[in-house]
N, C-alpha and C positions, 0 to 999 in steps of 0.2 A: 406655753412658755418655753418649752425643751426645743421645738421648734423654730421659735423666733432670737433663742440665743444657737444654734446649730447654724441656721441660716447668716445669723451676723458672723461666725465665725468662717464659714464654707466663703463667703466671698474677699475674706483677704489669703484664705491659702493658694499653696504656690509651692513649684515641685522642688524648691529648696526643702522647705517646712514636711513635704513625703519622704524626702531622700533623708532626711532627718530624722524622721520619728520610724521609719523602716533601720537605719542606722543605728539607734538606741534600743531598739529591739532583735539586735543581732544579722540583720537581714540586711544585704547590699542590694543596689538598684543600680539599673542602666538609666542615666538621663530620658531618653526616648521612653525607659517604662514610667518612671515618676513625672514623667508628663502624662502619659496615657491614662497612670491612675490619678493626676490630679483631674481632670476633666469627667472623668469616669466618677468622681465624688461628687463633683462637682454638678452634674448630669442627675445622681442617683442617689444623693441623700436622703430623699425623704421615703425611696423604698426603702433604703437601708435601715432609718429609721422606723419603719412598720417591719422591720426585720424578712421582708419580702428578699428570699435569695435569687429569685430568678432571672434578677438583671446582672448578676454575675456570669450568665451566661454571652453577653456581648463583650465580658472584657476577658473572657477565658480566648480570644485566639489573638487580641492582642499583647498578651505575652506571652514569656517563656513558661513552660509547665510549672517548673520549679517556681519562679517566681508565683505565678497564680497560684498554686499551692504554700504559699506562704499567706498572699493576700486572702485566704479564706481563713487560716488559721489565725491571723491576727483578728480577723472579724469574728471567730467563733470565741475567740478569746475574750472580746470587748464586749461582744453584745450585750452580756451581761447588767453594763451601766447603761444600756437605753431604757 
C-alpha cells in the first residue's frame, strides 16, 4: 500500500514542489540541483523506500557537496516515516 500511494505521488512531482519542500526546511537550491534531485527521486524511490543508501552514490557528484550534504540529512531525518 505505502508503495502504490509513493508511486502515485512520485509521478506528479516536479522541481518546483523540491525547491519547495528544500525551501521549508531552510535549505536553498539551484534550479539545475532541483531538477537533478527531482529525477534522482524519481529514478530511486523505491530503494529509498527499502532505505537502500547506495544510490545516493550517483547523485553525490551531481551536486554541490553542501547541497548533497543537506540531501542526506533531510533523508536521515525522514526516514523515520517509511
Amino acid at each position: 500500500m505505502l508503495e502504490n500511494l509513493v508511486a502515485s505521488y512520485i509521478s506528479t512531482l516536479n522541481e518546483d514542489l523540491v525547491m519547495e519542500y528544500a525551501s521549508k526546511n531552510g535549505y536553498s537550491l539551484r534550479e539545475d540541483e532541483a531538477i537533478t534531485i527531482t529525477k534522482f527521486l524519481k529514478t530511486y524511490w523505491r530503494d529509498l523506500l527499502r532505505k537502500d543508501k547506495t544510490c545516493f552514490e550517483v547523485l553525490r557528484s551531481s551536486l554541490r557537496k553542501e547541497t548533497f550534504d543537506q540531501v542526506i540529512q533531510l533523508y536521515e531525518e525522514n526516514k523515520k516515516y517509511i
